[in-house]
C-alpha positions in Angstrom: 0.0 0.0 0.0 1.2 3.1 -1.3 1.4 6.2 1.4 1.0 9.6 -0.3 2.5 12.8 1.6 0.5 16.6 2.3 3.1 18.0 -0.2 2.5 15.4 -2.7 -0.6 16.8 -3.5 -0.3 20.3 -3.0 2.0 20.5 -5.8 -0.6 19.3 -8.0 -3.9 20.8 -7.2 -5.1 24.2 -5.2 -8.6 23.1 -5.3 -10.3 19.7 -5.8 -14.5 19.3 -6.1 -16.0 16.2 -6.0 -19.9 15.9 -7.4 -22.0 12.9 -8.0 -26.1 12.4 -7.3 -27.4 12.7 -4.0 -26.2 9.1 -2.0 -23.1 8.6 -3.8 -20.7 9.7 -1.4 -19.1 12.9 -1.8 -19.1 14.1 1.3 -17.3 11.0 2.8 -14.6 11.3 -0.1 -14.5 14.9 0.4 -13.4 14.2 4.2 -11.3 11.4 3.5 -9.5 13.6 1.0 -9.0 16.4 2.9 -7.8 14.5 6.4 -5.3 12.7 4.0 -3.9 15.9 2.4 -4.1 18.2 5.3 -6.5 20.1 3.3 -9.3 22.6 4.1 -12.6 21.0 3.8 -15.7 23.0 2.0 -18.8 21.3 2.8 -22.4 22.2 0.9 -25.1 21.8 4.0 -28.1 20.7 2.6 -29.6 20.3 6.1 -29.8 24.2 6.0 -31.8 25.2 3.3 -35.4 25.9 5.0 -37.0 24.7 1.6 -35.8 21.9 1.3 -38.0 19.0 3.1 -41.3 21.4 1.8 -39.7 20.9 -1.9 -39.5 17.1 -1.6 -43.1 17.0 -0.3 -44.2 19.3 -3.5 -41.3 20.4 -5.8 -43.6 22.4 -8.3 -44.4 24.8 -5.4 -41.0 25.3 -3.8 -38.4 24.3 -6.7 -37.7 28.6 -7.0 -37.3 29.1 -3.5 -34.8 25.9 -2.8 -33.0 26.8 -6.3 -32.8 30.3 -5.4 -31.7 29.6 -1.4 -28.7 27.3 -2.6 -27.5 29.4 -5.4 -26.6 32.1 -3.3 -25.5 29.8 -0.3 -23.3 28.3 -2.7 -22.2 31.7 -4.2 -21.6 32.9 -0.9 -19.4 29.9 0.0 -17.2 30.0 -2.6 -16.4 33.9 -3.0 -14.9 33.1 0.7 -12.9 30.4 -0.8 -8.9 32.4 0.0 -6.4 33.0 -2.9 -3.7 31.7 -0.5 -4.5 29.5 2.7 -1.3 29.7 4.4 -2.4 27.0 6.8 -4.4 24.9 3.8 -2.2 24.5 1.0 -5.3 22.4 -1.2 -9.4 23.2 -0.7 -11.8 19.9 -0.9 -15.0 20.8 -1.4 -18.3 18.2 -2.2 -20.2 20.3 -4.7 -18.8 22.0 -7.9 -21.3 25.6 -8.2 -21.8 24.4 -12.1 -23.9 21.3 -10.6 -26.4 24.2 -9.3 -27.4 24.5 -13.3 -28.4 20.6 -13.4 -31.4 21.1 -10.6 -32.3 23.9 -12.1 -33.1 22.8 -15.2 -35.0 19.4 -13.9 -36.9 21.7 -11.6 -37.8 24.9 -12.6 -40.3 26.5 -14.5 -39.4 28.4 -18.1 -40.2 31.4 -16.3 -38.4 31.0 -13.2 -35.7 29.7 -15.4 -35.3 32.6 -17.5 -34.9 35.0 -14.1 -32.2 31.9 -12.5 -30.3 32.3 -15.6 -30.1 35.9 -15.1 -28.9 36.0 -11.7 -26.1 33.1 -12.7 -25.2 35.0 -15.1 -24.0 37.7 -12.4 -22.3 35.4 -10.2 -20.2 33.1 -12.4 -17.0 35.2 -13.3 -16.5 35.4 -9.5 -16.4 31.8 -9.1 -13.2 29.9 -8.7 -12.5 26.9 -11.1 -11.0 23.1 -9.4 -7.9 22.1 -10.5 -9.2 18.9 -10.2 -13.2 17.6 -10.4 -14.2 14.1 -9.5 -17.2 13.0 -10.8 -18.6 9.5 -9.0 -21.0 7.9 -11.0 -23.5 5.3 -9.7 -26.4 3.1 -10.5 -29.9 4.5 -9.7 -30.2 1.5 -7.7 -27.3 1.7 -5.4 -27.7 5.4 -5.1 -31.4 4.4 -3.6 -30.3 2.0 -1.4 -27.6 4.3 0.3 -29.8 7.3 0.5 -32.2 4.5 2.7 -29.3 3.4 4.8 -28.6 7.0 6.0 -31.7 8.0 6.5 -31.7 11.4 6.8 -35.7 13.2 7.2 -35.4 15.4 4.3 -34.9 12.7 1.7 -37.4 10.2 2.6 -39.9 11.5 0.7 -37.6 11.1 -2.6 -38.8 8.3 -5.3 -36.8 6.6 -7.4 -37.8 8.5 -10.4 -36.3 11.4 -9.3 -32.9 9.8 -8.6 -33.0 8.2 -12.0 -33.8 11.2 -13.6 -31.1 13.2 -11.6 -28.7 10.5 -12.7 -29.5 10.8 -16.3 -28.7 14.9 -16.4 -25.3 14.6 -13.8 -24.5 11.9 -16.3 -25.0 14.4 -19.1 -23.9 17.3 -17.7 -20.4 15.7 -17.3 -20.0 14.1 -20.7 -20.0 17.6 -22.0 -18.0 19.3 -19.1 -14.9 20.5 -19.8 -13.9 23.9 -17.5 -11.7 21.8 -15.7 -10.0 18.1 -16.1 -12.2 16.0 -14.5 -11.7 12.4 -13.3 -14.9 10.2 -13.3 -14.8 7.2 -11.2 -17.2 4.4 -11.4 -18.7 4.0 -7.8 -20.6 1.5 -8.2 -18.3 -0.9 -7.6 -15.8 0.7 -5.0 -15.9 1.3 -1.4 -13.5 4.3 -0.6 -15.2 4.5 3.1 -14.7 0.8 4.3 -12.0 -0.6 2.3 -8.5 0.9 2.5 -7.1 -0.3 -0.6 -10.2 0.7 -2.9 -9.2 4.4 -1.3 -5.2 3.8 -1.5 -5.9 2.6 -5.0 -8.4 6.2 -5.8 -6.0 8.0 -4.3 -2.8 6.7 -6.9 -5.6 7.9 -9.5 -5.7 11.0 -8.0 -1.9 11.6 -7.4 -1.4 11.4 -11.9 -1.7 14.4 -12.9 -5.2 14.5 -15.4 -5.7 16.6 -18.5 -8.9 16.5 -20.0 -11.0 13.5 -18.8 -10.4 10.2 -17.7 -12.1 7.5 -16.3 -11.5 5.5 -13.7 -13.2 1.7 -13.1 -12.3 -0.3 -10.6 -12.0 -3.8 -10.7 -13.3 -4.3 -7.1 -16.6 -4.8 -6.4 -18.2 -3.2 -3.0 
């Protein structure tokens, strides 16, 4: 097992997102990440958006108001987001602000889409781009069963429709992504959280430095 150093990364990223559907496990990888780098870790809180168990209950009514609430939460996040962390020489964040387009356009109305657009438009140059994003893909199915294990309030009321249909727009939205290199890791078949090598074995992934795209599919199964 390979052991991989703080500077070992620093020299090659500043600022690494991970994204994936709800379930997949960004948050854990986020964490993982950022404890094995000595990294600052950026964290979306879901939990905080007042909208957000009233949109699962009846997205029509509250999709603008849960859109609108993370957009600038997210905005707000990431303009903190320090040229220079003395004390933090690589961010780890588990969102990428782009992803915020993807709900909006499963969920919003034209209108309310038009006026979203509008305010993005505003907020993007002031974003900072990843030197790294890591996309984990998933099945509907094990995405489903995860979000059951964890069982958090605000996602009960989600159905499996949903999921696939949020899986289906990630999927495309990262086949034409291209503002940063972005690795995409099949996690259906890894376990980064309970098995030290499928993380060890991520991690060499992570530690090549990657142009473009690349794909990454592990040969263990979870």
């Amino acid at each position: 097992m390979v052991e991989y150093q703080e500077d070992d990364f620093s020299v090659i990223y500043q600022y690494i997102a991970i994204e994936g559907v709800i379930g997949v496990g960004k948050t854990s990888l986020a964490k993982l990440l950022a404890e094995r780098m000595g990294g600052r870790l950026v964290l979306e809180k879901p939990e905080d958006n007042p909208f957000l168990e009233d949109f699962y209950r009846d997205q029509t009514r509250f999709a603008f108001q849960t859109q609108i609430f993370f957009l600038l939460s997210r905005y707000q996040q990431q303009k903190e987001f320090p040229q220079q962390d003395l004390f933090h020489p690589v961010v780890v964040s588990d969102y990428l602000f782009a992803k915020d387009k993807i709900f909006a356009h499963i969920n919003l109305s034209e209108d309310e889409l038009l006026l979203y657009d509008r305010i993005l438009e505003l907020m993007e140059p002031h974003i900072p781009k990843p030197g790294l994003v890591i996309y984990l893909q998933s099945s509907t199915e094990r995405l489903m069963k995860n979000i059951r294990i964890r069982s958090r309030s605000y996602e009960k009321p989600m159905s499996e429709e949903y999921i696939r249909t949020l899986n289906e727009a990630y999927n495309h939205f990262f086949f034409h992504y291209n503002e940063s290199p972005l690795l995409v890791v099949n996690g259906t078949r890894i376990d980064f959280v309970n098995n030290p090598k499928d993380l060890e074995d991520l991690i060499g992934i992570i530690m090549s430095p990657i142009t473009g795209i690349r794909y990454y599919n592990p040969e263990t199964s979870a």
